[in-house]
SEGU-606499 format. One line per 8 residues: number of its first residue (from 1); their letters; for each residue y, x, z of C-alpha. Coordinates in Angstrom, 2 decimals, always signed. Layout:
REM residues N
NUM> A> Y:X:Z  ...
//
This chain:
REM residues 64
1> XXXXXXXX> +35.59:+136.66:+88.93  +34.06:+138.29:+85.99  +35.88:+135.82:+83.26  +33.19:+133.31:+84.75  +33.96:+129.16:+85.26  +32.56:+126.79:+87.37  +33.72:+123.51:+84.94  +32.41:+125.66:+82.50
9> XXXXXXXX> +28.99:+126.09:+84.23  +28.47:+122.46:+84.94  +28.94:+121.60:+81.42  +26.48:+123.55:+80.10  +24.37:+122.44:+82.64  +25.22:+119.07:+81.52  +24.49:+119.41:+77.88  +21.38:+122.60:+78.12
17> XXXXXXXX> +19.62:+121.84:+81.45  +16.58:+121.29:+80.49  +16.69:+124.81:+78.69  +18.38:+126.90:+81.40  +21.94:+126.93:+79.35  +23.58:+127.03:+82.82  +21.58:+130.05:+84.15  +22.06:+131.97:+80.67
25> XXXXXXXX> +25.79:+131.92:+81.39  +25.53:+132.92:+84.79  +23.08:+136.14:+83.35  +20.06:+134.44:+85.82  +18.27:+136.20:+82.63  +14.01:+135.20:+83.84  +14.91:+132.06:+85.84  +16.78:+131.08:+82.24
33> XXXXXXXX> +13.34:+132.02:+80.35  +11.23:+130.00:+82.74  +13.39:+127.33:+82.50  +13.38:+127.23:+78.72  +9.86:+127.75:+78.50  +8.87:+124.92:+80.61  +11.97:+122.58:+79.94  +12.98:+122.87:+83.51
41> XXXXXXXX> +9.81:+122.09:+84.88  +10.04:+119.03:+83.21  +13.67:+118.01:+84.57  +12.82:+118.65:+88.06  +14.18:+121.87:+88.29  +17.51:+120.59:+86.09  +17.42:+117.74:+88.65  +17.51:+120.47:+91.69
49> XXXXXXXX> +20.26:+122.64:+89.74  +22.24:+120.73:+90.00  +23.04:+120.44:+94.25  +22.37:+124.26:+94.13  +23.91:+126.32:+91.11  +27.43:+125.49:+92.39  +26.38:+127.79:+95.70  +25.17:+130.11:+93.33
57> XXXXXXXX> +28.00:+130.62:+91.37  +30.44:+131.08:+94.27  +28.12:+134.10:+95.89  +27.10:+135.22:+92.11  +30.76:+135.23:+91.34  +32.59:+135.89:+94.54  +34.70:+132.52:+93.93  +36.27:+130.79:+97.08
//
């Protein structure tokens, strides 16, 4: 699993959205830039992370 945690994941999500926090710690390295470059597309991509990254995680991480 890499060390990796999904509470962990949704935090920073929580509290560095806007600036790709979430994607940093899952080493999404140029989906992180974008999103701190552009502030998430103005929230909308945040917004979208949020149904989605948890997906991500599990195939990223092999977590069941």
């Amino acid at each position: 699993m890499d060390g990796k945690s999904k509470a962990v994941m949704y935090v920073l999500w929580f509290l560095t959205g806007l600036i790709g926090g979430h994607r940093y710690y899952m080493r999404d390295y140029w989906q992180a830039a974008i999103m701190t470059l552009t502030l998430g597309f103005y929230g909308i991509w945040t917004l979208i992370d949020l149904f989605f990254i948890g997906k991500r995680f599990e195939k990223k991480f092999r977590v069941r």
